[in-house]
C-alpha positions as CSV (number, residue, x, y, z in Angstrom):
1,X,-24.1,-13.9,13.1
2,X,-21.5,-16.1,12.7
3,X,-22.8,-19.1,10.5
4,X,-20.0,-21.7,8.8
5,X,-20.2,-20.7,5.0
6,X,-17.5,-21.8,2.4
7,X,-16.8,-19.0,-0.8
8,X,-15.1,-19.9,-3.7
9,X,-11.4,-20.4,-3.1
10,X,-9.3,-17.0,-3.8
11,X,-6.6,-17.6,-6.8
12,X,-5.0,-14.5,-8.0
13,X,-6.4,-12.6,-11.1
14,X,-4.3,-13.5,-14.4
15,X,-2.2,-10.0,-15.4
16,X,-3.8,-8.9,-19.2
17,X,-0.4,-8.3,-20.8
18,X,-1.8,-5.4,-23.6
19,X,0.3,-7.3,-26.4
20,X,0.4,-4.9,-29.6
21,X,-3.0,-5.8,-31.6
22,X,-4.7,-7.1,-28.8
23,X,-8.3,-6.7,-27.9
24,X,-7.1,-5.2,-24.3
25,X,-4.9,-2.9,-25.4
26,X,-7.9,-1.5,-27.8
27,X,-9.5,-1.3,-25.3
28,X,-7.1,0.5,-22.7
29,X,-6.5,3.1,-25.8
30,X,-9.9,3.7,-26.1
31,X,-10.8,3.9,-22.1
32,X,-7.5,6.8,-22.0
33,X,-9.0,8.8,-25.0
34,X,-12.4,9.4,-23.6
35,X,-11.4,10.4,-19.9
36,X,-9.0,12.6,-21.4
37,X,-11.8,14.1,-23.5
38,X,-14.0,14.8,-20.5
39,X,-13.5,17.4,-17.9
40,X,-14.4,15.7,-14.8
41,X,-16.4,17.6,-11.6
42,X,-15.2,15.4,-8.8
43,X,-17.2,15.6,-5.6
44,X,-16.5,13.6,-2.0
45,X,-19.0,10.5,-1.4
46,X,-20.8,11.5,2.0
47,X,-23.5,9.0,2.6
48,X,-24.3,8.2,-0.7
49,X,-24.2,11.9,-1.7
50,X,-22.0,13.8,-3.8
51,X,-21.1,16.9,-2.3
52,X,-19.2,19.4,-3.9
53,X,-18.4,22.9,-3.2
54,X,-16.7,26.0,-4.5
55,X,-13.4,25.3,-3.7
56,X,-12.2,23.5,-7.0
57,X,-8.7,22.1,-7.5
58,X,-7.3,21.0,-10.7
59,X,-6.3,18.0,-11.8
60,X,-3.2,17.4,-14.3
61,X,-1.7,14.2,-15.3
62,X,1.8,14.2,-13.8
63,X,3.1,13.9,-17.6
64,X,1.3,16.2,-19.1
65,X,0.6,19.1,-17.6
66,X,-0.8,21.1,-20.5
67,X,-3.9,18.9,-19.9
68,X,-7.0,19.3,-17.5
69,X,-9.0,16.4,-16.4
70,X,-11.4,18.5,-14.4
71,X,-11.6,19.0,-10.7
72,X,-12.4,18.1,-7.2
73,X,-14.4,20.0,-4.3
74,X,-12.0,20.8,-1.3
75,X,-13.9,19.9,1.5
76,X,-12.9,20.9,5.2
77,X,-13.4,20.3,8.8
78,X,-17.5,20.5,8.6
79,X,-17.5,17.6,6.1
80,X,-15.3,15.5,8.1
81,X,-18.0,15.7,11.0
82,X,-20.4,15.2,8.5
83,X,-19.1,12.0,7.3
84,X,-18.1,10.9,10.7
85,X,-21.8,11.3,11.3
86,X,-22.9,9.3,8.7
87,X,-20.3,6.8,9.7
88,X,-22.0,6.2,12.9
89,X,-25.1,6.4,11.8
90,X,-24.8,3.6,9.5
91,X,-22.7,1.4,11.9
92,X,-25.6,-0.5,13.2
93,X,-27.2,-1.9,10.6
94,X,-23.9,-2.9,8.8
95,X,-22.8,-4.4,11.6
96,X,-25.3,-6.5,12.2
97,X,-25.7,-7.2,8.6
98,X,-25.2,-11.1,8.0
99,X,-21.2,-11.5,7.4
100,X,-21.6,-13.3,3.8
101,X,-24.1,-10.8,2.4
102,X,-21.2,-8.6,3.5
103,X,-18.6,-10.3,1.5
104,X,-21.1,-10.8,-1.2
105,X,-21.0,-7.2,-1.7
106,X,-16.8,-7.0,-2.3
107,X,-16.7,-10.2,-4.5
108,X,-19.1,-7.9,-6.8
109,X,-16.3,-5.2,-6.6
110,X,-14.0,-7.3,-8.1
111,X,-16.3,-9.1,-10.3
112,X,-17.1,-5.4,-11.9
113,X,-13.5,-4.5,-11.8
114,X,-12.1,-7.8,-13.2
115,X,-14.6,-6.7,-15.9
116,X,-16.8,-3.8,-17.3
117,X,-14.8,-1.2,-15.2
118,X,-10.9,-2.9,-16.1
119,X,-9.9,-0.8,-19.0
120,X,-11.3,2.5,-16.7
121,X,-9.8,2.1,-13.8
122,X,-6.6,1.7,-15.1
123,X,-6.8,4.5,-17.4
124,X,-7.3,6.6,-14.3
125,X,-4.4,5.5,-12.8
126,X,-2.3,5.7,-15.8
127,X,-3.4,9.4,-16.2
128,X,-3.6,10.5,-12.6
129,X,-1.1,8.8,-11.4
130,X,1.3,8.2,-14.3
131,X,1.3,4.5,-14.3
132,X,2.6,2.8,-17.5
133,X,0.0,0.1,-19.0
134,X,1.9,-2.7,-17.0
135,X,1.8,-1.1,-14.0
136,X,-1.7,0.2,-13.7
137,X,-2.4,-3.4,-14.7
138,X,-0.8,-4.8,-12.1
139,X,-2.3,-2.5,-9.3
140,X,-5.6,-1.2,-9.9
141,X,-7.0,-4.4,-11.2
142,X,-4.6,-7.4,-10.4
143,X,-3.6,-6.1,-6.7
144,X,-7.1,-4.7,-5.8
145,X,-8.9,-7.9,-7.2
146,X,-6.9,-10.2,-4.9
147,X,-7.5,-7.9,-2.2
148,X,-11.0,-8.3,-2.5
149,X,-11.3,-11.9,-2.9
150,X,-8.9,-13.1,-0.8
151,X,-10.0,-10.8,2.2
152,X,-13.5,-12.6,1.9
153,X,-11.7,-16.2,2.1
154,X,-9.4,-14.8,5.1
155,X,-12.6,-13.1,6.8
156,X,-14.5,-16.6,5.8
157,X,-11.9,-18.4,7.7
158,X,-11.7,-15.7,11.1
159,X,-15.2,-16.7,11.3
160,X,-15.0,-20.2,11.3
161,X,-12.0,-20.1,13.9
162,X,-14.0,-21.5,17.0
163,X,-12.5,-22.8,20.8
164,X,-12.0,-26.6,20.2
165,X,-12.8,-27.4,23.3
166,X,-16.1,-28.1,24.9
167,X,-17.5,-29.9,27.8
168,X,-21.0,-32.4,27.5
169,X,-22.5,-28.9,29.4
170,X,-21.0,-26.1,28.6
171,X,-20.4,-24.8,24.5
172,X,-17.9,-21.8,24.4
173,X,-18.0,-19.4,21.5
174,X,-15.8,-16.9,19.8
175,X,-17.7,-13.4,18.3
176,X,-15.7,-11.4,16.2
177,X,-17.2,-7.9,16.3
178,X,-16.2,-5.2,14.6
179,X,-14.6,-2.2,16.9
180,X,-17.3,0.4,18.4
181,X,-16.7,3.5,16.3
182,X,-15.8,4.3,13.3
183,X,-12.5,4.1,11.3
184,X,-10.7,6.5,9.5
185,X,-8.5,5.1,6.3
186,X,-5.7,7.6,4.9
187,X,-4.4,6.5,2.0
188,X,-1.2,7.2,-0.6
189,X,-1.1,8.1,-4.0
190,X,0.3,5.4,-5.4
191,X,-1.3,2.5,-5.1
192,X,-4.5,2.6,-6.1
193,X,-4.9,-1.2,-5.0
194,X,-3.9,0.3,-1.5
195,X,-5.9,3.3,-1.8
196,X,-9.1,0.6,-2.1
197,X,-7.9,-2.0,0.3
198,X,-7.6,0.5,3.3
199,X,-11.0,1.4,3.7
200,X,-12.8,-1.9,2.2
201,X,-10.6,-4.5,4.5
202,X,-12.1,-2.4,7.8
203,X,-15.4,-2.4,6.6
204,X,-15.8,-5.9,5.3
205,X,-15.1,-6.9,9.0
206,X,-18.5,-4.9,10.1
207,X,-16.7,-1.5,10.7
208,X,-17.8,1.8,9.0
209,X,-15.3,4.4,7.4
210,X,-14.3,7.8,6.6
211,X,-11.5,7.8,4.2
212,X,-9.5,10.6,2.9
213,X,-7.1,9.8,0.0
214,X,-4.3,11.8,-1.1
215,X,-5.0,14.6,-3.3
216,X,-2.8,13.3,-6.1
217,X,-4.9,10.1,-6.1
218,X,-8.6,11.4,-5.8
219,X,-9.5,10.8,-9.5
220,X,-9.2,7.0,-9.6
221,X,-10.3,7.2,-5.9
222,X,-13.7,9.2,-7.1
223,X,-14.1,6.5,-9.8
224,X,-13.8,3.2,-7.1
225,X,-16.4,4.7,-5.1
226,X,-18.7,4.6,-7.9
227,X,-17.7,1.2,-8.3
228,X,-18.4,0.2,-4.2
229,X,-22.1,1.9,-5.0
230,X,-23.1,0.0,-8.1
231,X,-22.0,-3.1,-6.4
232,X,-24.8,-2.3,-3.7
233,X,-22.5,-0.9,-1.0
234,X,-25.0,0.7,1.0
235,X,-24.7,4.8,1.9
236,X,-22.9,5.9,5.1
237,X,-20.5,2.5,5.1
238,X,-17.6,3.9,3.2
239,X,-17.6,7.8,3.2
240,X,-14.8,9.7,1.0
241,X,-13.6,13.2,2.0
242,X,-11.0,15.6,0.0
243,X,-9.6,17.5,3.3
244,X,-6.3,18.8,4.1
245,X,-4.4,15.9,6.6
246,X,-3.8,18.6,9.6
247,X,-7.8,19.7,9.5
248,X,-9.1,16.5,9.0
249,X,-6.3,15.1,11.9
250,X,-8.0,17.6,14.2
251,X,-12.0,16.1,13.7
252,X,-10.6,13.1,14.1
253,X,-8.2,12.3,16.5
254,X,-10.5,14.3,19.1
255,X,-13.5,12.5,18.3
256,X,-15.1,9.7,21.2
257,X,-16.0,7.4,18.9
258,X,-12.3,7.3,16.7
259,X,-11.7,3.5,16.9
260,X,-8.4,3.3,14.5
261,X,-7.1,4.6,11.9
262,X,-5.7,2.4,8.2
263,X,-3.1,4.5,6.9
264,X,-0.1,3.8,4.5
265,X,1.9,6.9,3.5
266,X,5.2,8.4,5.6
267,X,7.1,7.4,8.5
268,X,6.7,11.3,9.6
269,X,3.0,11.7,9.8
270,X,2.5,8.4,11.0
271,X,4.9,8.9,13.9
272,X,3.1,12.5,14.7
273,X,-0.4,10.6,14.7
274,X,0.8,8.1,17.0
275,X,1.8,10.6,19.1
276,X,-1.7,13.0,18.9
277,X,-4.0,9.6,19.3
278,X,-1.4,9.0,22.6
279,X,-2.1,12.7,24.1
280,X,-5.6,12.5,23.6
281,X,-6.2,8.8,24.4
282,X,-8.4,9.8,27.7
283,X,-10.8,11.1,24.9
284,X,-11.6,7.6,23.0
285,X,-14.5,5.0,23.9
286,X,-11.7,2.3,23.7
287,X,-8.2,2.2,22.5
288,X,-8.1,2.8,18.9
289,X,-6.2,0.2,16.7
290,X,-3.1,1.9,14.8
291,X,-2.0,0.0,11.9
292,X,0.3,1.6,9.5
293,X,2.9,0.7,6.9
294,X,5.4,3.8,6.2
295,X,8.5,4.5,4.3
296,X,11.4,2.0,3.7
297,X,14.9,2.3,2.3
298,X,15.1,-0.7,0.4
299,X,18.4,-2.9,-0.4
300,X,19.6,-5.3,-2.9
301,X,22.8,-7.1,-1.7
302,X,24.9,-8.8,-4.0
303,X,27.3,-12.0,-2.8
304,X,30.5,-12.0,-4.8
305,X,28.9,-15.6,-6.6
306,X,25.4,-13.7,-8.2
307,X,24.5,-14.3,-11.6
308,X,25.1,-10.8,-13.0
309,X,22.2,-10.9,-15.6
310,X,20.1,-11.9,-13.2
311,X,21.2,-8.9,-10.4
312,X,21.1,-5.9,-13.1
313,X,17.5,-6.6,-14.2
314,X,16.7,-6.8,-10.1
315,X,18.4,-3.3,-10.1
316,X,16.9,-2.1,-12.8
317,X,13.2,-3.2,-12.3
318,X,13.5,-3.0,-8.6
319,X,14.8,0.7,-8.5
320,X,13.1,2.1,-11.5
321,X,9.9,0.8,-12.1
322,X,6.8,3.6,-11.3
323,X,9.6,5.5,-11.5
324,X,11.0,4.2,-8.0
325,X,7.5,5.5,-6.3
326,X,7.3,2.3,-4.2
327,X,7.6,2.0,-0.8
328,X,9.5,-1.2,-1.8
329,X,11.7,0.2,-4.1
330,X,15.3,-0.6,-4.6
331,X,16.8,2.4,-2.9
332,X,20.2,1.0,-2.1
333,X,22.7,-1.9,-3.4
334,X,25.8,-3.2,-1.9
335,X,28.3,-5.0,-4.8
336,X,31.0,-6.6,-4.4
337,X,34.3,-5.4,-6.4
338,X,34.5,-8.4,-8.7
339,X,31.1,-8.0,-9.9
340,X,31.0,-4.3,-10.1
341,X,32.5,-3.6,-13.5
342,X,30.2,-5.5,-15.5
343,X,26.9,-4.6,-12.8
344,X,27.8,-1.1,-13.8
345,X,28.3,-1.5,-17.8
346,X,24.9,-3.4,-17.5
347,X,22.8,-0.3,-15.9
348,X,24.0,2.0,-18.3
349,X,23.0,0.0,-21.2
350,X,19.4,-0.8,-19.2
351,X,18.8,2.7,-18.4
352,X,20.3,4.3,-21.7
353,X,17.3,1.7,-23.3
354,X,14.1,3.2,-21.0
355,X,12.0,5.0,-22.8
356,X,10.8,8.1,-20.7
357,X,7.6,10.2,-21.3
358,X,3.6,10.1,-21.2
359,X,1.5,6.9,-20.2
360,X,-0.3,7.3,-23.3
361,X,2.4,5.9,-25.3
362,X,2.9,2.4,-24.5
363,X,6.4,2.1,-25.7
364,X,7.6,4.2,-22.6
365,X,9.3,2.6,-19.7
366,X,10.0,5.9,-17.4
367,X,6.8,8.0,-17.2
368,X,6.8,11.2,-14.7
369,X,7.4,11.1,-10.8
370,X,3.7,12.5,-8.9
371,X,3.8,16.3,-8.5
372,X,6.5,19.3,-8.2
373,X,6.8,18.3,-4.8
374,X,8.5,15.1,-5.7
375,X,10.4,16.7,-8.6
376,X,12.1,19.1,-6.3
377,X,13.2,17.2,-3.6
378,X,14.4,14.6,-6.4
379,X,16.1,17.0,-8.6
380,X,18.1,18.7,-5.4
381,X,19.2,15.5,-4.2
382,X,20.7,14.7,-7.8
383,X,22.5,17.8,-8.2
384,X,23.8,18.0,-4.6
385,X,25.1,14.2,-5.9
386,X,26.3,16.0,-8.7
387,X,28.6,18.8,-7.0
388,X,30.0,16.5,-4.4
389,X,33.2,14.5,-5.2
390,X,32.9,11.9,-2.8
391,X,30.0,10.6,-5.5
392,X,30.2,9.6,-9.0
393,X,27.5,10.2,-11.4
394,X,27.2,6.5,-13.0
395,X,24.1,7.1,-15.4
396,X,20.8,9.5,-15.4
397,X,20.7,12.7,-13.5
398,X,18.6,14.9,-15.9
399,X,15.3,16.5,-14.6
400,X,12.8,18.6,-16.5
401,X,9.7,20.1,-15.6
402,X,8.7,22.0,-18.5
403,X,6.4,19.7,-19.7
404,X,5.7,16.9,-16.6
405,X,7.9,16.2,-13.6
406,X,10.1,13.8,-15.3
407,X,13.3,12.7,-13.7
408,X,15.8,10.4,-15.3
409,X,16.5,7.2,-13.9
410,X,19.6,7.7,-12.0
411,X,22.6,5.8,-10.5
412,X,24.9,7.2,-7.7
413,X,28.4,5.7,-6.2
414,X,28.8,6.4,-3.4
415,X,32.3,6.3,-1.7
416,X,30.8,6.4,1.7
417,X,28.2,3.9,2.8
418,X,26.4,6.3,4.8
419,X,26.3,9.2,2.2
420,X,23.0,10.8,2.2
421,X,21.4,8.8,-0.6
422,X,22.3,5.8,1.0
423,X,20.2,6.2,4.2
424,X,17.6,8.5,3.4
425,X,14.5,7.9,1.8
426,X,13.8,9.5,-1.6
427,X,10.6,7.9,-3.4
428,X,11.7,8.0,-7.1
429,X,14.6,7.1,-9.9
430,X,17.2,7.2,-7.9
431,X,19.6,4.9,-7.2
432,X,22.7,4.8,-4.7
433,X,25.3,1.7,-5.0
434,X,28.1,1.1,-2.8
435,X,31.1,-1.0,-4.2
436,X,32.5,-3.4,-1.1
437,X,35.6,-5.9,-1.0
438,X,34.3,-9.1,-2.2
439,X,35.5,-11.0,0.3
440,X,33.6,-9.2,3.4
441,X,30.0,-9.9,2.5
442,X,29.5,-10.3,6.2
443,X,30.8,-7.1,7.1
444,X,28.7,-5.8,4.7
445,X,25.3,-7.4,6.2
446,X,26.0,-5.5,9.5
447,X,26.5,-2.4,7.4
448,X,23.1,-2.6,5.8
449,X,21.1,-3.6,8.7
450,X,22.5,-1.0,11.0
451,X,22.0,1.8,8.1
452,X,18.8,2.8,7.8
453,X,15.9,3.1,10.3
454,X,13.6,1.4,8.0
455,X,12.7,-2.5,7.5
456,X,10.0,-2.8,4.7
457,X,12.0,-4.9,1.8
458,X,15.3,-6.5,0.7
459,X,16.8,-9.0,-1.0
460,X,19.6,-11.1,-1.2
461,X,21.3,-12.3,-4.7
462,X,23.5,-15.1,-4.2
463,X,24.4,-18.8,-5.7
464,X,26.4,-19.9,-2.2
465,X,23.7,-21.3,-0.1
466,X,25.7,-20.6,3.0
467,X,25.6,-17.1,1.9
468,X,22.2,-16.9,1.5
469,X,21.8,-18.9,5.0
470,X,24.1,-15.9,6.5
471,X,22.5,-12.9,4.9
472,X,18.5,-14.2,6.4
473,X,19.7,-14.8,9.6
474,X,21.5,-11.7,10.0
475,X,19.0,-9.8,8.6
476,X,16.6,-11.0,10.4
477,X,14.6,-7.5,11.4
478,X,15.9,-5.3,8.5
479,X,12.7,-6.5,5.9
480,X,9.4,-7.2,6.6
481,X,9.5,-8.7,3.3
482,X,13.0,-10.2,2.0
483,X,13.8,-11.2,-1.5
484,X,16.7,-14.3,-2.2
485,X,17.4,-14.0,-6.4
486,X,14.9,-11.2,-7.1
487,X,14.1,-7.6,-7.1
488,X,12.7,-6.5,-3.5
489,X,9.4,-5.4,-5.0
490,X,6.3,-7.0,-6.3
491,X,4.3,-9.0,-3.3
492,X,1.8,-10.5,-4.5
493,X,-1.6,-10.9,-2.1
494,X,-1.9,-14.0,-0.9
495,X,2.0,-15.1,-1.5
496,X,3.9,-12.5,0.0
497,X,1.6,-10.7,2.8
498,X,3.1,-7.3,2.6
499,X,4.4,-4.8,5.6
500,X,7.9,-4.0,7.3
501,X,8.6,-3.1,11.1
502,X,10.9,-0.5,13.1
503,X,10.2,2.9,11.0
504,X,8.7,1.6,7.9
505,X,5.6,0.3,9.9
506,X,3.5,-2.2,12.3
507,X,3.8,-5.0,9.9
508,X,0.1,-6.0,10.4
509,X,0.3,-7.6,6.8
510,X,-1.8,-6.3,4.6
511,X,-3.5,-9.3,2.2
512,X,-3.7,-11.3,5.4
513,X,-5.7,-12.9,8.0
514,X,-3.4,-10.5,10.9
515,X,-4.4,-7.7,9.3
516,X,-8.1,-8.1,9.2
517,X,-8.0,-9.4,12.5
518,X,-7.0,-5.7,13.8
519,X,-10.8,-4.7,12.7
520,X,-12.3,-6.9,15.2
521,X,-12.3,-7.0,18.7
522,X,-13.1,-10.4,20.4
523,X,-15.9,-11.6,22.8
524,X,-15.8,-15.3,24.0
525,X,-19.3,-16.3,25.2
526,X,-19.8,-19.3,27.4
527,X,-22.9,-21.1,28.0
528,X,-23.5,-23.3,30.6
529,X,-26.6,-25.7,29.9
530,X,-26.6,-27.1,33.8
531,X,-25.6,-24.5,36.3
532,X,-24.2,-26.0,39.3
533,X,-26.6,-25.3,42.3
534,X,-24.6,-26.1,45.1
535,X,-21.5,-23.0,46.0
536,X,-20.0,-26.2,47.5
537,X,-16.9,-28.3,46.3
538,X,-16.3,-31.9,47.3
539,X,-13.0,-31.2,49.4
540,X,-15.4,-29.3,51.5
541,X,-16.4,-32.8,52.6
542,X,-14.2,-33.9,56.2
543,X,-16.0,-37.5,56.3
């Protein structure tokens, strides 16, 4: 049913700063020291259930490794069907629910999150995830909250979109149903706002969900599903499953009744399930909606009239902040040779200031990059910086494991603009700059557009408006999301709807109306109140 309602008009939720002495920060302290106290027996969400089995894996903050938070049950390919099951059988009813009573079930969520469950669910992504205070405040809450309630006002306004054109006998009609199947959400570590958004976005349009988050990221993942249930989200809607990708791939993508997939994570697996849902697409009830946002290799480029303040704090938030773990990241900068000397003299004294270590102190800046994984690939791509003499190391460049997966923020020169660092995508503290001639900025816009394969986010730093004018019209399809004076990170739902094309994605938006429109599929009704009753027209007349 698609009655005209109003909801309260989305604004974004104020970010709690946790100032030294103040109630939140207690607060935050407090939420960190009991989770850490408690050893945690994680279990996937089936249809209402938890179901746990004997396959336990440990879970470690990043930072701390000395440290167990408990453990989750390993599920396989039996509780995929299971879920998928459960999916399906709950599809009807939720479907068919009344849309508002839908919504009012997600403006709860963020009602209990903007609340009671705050100082938690940051916690868990400050120690699962190794999110600084700031961070985790900014995500987990902030992000996820305006999710939630903007969503409703976007779905609010879907609804309301009807044909403006009607005859005195006929009334057409627009139903916005949700797809026939079930959809499957796969989610990254590092958002937990994301992480959330994936699965609740297709289901508050009528759809049910099985959603397997990454491994690194099922502790705050376990914690928003109790959240969805004590808001009154019924059993079977949203069902989460701790299964390897590949096993969980192979349920799925041969299943009749796959209808899409929400995913955010790498350009590689997204590419390879494009391809398996094309090979089997014979096998599917309709054809399943793929919306995905993937890796980028995010730029900064500097016109020889930026303020230099202003350009080394966009560096130095944009490239290091969660320790350079977002797919918005500042990955790459172009600056021109008159700015250079001082850009560079201001890193080192940013970077030589960041305090690096646990979450748990709030003083800390840096805190650890997600698992060994990461700290491998990171570390060889530092030293292999480090041993080659067509780079110079400008600051950073230590790694240690012994304790956490910590890697220093880094800078790289690079001589060659297409040096390794420059064009592929790393996912942490690293930083690569390329000094050009200040007088061929223009040159240098070609150079970054025709670099990388990616177009998720970058930004332009400038004080010559015809600059500025240049670099957004020749950059036209590098950035999904482009920056003028500011870092290339930090959209904010319902201001900067975030996504990128070519290989960092399908750009369906996420924290907008195109992106929820993607979990409905269309029927226009028309009803005629008089019928003609004659087949004939009036040219059929010769007289």
């Amino acid at each position: 049913m698609n009655g005209i309602f109003k909801v309260p008009k989305a604004v974004n939720e104020p970010v709690l700063d946790y100032a030294p002495g103040s109630k939140v920060r207690a607060n935050l302290k407090a939420a960190i020291e009991s989770m850490r106290a408690e050893k945690a027996d994680i279990g996937m969400h089936i249809n209402g259930e938890v179901v746990r089995t004997d396959k336990k894996i440990e879970i470690r903050p990043p930072h701390d490794l000395s440290h167990l938070l408990g453990t989750f049950s390993k599920g396989d390919a039996t509780h995929v069907e299971v879920a998928i099951h459960a999916a399906l059988s709950a599809k009807k009813k939720w479907s068919e629910m009344p849309w508002e009573q839908r919504a009012a079930i997600f403006l709860k969520i963020a009602d209990l999150i903007a609340g009671p469950y705050r100082a938690k669910i940051n916690a868990a992504t400050m120690l699962c995830q190794s999110k600084n205070a700031f961070q985790a405040e900014i995500d987990s809450s902030c992000e996820f909250i305006d999710f939630l309630r903007f969503n409703v006002q976007y779905m609010t306004e879907i609804y309301n979109e009807q044909p403006s054109e009607n005859s005195k006998t006929v009334w057409n009609r627009l139903e916005y149903r949700p797809l026939e199947g079930f959809v499957f959400a796969l989610t990254p570590f590092n958002f937990t706002a994301i992480s959330g958004n994936l699965p609740t976005s297709a289901a508050m349009m009528g759809n049910t969900v099985v959603w397997k988050p990454a491994d690194t990221q099922v502790y705050s993942a376990n914690l928003l599903m109790e959240i969805f249930k004590e808001a009154g989200l019924p059993d079977g809607v949203i069902n989460l499953v701790y299964v390897n990708g590949p096993e969980a791939g192979d349920v799925i993508f041969n299943h009749r009744d796959f209808a899409g997939i929400h995913f955010t994570g790498s350009t590689a697996v997204f590419r390879q399930i494009w391809k398996t849902i094309g090979n089997n697409i014979e096998k599917y009830r309709s054809y399943p909606r793929i919306v995905g946002e993937t890796g980028g290799k995010d730029f900064v480029i500097a016109h020889k009239s930026a303020n230099v303040d202003e350009l080394i704090t966009a560096l130095s938030r944009g490239a290091f902040e969660f320790q350079g773990q977002k797919c918005s990241a500042a990955s790459r900068a172009y600056i021109p040779s008159n700015l250079w000397p001082a850009v560079k003299e201001g890193l080192q004294r940013d970077l030589k200031s960041m305090k690096m270590g646990p979450t748990e102190d709030f003083s800390n800046f840096i805190n650890a990059v997600i698992d060994e994984k990461s700290f491998d690939k990171l570390a060889k791509y530092i030293d292999d910086a480090k041993s080659d003499n067509a780079v110079e190391l400008i600051a950073g460049g230590n790694c240690d494991k012994s304790k956490g997966y910590f890697i220093e923020p880094t800078v790289l020169l690079a001589k060659d603009p297409r040096y390794t660092t420059m064009c592929e995508e790393l996912f942490g503290p690293v930083l690569t700059v390329y000094v050009y001639p200040e007088n061929e900025f223009e040159e240098i816009l070609e150079l970054a557009d025709s670099t990388s394969d990616y177009a998720l986010t970058g930004s332009i730093l400038s004080k010559d408006r015809y600059a500025i004018e240049l670099a957004t019209r020749k950059l036209v399809n590098s950035a999904g999301n482009f920056y003028i004076n500011d870092k290339p990170t930090g959209a904010v739902v319902g201001q900067q709807p975030f996504g990128g094309g070519r290989g960092s994605g399908t750009n369906d938006k996420a924290g907008s109306k195109v992106n929820l429109m993607r979990w409905v599929s269309l029927r226009t009704i028309k009803e005629t109140f008089v019928p003609a009753t004659d087949y004939r027209y009036p040219f059929l007349n010769d007289k």
